[in-house]
MARLOZA-270496 format. One record per residue: residue in three letters; y, z, x negated of N, C-alpha, C in turn. Coordinates in steps of 0.001 Angstrom, whole numbers, plus 500000, padded with zeros to 6 digits. Atoms other than C-alpha are relative to their C-alpha. Layout:
<tidrens>
{"Ala" {Y Z X} {Y Z X} {Y Z X}};
...
</tidrens>
This chain:
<tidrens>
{"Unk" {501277 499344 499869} {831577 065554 614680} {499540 499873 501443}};
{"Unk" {500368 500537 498718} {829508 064838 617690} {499663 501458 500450}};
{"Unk" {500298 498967 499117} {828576 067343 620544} {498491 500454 499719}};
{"Unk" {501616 499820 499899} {825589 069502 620247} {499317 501245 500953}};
{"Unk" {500891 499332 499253} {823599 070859 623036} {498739 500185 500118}};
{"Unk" {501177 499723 500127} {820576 072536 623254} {499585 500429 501265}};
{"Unk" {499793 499515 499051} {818574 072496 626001} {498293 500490 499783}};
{"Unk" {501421 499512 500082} {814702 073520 626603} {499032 498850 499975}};
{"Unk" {500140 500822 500223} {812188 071871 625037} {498814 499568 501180}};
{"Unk" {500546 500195 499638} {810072 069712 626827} {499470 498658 500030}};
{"Unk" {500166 501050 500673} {809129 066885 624749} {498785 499277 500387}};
{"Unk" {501672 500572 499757} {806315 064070 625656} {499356 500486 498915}};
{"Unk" {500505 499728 500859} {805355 064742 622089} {499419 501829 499689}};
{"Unk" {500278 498476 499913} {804696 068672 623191} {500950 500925 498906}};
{"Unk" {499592 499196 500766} {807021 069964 620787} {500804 501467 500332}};
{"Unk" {499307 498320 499509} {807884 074001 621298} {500548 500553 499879}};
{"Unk" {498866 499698 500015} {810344 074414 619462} {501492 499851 499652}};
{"Unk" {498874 500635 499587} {813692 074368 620007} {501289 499971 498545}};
{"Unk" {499057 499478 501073} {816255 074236 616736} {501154 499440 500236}};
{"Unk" {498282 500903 499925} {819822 073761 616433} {500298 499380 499168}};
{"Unk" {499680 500555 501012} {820429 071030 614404} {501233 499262 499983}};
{"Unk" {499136 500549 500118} {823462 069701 612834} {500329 498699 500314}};
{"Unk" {499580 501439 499847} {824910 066734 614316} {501501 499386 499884}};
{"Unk" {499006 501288 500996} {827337 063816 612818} {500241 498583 500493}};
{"Unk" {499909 501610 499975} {828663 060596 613975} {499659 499343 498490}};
{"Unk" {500407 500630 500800} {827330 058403 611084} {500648 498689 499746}};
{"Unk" {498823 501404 500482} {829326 055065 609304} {499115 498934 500887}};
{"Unk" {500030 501001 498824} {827077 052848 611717} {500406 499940 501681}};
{"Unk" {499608 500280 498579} {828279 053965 614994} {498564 500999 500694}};
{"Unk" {501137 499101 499409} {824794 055768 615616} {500661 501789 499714}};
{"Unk" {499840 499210 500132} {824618 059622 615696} {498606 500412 498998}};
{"Unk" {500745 499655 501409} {822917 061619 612628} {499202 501687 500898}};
{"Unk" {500852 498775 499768} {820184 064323 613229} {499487 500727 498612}};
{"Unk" {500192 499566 501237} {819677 066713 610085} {498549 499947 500112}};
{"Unk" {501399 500097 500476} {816417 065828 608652} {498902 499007 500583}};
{"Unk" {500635 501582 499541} {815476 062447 610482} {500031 499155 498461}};
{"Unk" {499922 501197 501382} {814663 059841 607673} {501050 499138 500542}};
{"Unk" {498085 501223 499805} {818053 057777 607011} {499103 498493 500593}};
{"Unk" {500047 501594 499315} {815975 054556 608135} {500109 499708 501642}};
{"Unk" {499463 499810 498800} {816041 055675 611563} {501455 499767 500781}};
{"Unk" {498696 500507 499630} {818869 054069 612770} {500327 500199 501037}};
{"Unk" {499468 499676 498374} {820497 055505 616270} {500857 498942 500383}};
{"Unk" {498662 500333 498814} {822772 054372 619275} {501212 501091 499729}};
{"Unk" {498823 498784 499412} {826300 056184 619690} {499536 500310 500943}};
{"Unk" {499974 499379 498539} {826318 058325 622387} {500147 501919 499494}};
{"Unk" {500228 498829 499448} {825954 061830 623543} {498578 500900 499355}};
{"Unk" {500961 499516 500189} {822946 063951 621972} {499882 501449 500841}};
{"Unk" {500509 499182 499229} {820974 066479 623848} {498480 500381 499705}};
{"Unk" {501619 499674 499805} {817265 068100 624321} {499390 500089 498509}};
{"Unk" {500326 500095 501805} {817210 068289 620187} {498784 500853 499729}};
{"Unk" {501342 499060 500151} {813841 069862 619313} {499186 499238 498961}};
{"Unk" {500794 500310 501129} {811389 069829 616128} {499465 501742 500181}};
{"Unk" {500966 499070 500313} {808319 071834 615468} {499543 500292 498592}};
{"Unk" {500054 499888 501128} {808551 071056 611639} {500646 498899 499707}};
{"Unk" {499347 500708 500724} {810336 069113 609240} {499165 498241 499998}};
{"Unk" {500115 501235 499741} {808139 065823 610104} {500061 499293 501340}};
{"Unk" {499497 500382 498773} {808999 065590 613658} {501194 500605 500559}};
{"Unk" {499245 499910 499782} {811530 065045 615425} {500157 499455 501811}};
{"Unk" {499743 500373 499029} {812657 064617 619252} {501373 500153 500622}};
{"Unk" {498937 499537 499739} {816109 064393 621123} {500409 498494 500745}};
{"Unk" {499187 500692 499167} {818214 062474 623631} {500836 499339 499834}};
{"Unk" {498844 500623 500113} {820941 059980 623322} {500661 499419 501564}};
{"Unk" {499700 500012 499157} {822846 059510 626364} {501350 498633 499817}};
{"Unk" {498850 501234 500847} {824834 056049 625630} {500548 499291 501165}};
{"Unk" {499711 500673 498969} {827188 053705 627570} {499503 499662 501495}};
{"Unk" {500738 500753 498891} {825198 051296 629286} {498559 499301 499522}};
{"Unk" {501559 500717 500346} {821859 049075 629113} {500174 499140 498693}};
{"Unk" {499857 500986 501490} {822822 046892 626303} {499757 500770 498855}};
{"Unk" {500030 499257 500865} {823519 049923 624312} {498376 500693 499577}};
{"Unk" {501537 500015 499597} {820057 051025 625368} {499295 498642 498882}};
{"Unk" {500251 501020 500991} {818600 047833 623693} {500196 499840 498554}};
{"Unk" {499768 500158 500751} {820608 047893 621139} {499522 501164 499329}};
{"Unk" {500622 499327 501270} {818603 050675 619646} {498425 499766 499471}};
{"Unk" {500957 500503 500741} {815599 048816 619321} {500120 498892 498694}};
{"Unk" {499444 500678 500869} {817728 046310 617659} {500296 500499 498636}};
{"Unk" {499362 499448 501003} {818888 048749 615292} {498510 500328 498579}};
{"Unk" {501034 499785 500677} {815585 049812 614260} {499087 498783 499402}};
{"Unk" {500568 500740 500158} {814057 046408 613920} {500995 499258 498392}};
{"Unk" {498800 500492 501234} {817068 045369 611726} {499740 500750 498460}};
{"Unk" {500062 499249 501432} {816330 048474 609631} {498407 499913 499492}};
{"Unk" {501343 500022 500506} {812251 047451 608924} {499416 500300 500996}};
{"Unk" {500648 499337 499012} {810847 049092 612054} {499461 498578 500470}};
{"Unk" {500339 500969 499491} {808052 046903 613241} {499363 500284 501425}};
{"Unk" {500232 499565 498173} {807465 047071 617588} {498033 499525 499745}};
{"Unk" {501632 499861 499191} {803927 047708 618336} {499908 499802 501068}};
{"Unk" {500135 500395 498437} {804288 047326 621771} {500848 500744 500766}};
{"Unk" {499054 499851 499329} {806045 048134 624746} {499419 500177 501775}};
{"Unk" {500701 500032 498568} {805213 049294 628602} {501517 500305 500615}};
{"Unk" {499078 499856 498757} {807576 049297 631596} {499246 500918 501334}};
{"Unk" {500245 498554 498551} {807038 052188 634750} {501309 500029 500731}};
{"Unk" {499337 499260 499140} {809510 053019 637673} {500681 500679 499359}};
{"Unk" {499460 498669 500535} {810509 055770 634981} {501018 499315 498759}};
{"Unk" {498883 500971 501460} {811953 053227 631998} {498827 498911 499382}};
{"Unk" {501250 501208 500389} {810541 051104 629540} {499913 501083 498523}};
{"Unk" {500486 499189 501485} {808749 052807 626397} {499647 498853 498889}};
{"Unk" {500047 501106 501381} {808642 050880 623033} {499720 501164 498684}};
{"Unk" {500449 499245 500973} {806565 052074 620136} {500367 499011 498844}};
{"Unk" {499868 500766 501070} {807597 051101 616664} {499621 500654 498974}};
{"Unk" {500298 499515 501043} {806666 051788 613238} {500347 498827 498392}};
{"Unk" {499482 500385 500614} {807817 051478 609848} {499019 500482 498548}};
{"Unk" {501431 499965 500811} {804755 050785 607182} {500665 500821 499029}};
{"Unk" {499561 500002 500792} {806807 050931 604266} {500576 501656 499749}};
{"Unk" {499580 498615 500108} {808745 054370 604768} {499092 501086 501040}};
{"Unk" {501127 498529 499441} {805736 055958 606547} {500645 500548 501370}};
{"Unk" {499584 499164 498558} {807440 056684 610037} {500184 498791 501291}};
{"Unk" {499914 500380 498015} {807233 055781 613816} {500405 501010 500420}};
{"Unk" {498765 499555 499424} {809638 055965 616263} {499006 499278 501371}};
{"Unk" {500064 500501 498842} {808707 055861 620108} {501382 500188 500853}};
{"Unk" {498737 499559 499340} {811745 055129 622202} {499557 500075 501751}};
{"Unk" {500185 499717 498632} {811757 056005 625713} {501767 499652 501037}};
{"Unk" {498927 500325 499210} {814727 053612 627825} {500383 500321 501550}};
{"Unk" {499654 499554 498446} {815859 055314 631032} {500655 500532 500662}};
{"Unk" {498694 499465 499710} {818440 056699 633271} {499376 501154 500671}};
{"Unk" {499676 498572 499246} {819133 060289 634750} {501130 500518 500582}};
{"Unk" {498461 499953 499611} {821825 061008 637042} {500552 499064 500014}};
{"Unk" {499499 500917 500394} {822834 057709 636716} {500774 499355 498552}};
{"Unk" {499183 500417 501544} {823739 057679 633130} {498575 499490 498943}};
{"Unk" {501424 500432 500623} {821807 055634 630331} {499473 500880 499360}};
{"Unk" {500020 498721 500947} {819844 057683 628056} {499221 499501 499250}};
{"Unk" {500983 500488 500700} {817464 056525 625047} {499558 501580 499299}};
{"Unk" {500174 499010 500418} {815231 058973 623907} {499223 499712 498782}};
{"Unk" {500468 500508 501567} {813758 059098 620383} {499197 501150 500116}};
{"Unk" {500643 498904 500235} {810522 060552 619518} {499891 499408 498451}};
{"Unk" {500221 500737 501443} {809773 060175 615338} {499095 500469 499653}};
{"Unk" {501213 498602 501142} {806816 061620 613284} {500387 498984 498575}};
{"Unk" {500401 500302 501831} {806951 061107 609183} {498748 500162 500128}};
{"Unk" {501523 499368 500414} {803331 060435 608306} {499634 500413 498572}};
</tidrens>
C-alpha cells in the first residue's frame, strides 16, 4: 500500500477541497487514486497534495525517481488512448495537456522539480 499524505490544497485547477483518498500501488507499477478513471495510467512514486472537489475531478502529486520516470508518464497515457494537445515549457517545468475522446477525460500533467526531487503532477476532469 503506498503512502498517503495530505497536504493543503492548492491546485492550478482551484480545487478547495481537500479529501483523503485511498491509495494503492497498482499491477502496472503506477500508483491508484480512488475514483480516477482506470484509463489514467500513473508513474510509481510517492503521492502527495491529493485533493478533489467532486467525483469528476481530480488533482495530486507524484514525486518519482528521476526525469525519465517523469516522461514516462506521458508515455503511459499515450499508450493508454490519451491524445497530447499540446505542450509549453517555463523556468517552472514543462506542462502537457492531453485528452482522451473516447472515455471523455483530460489529463494536464505538470513536469517539475521541488527540493530537488522529480515530481509529476496530474490534474484530470471526467467530462
Amino acid at each position: 500500500m503506498g503512502k498517503l499524505r495530505i497536504a493543503a490544497a492548492g491546485s492550478s485547477v482551484g480545487v478547495a477541497l481537500v479529501l483523503a483518498l485511498t491509495l494503492s500501488a497498482c499491477q502496472g507499477g503506477g500508483v491508484s487514486v480512488e475514483g480516477v478513471p482506470e484509463q489514467v495510467k500513473t508513474v510509481p512514486g510517492e503521492v502527495s497534495n491529493t485533493a478533489s472537489a467532486d467525483d469528476s475531478n481530480w488533482s495530486f502529486t507524484v514525486t518519482v525517481e528521476d526525469k525519465k520516470t517523469q516522461e514516462e508518464a506521458v508515455t503511459r497515457l499515450t499508450d493508454a488512448g490519451f491524445r497530447e494537445l499540446g505542450q509549453s515549457e517555463t523556468s517552472s517545468g514543462k506542462t502537457i495537456a492531453l485528452t482522451n475522446d473516447k472515455e471523455k477525460v483530460n489529463v494536464t500533467l505538470l513536469l517539475t522539480q521541488q527540493d530537488g526531487k522529480f515530481q509529476v503532477v496530474y490534474n484530470i476532469v471526467k467530462l
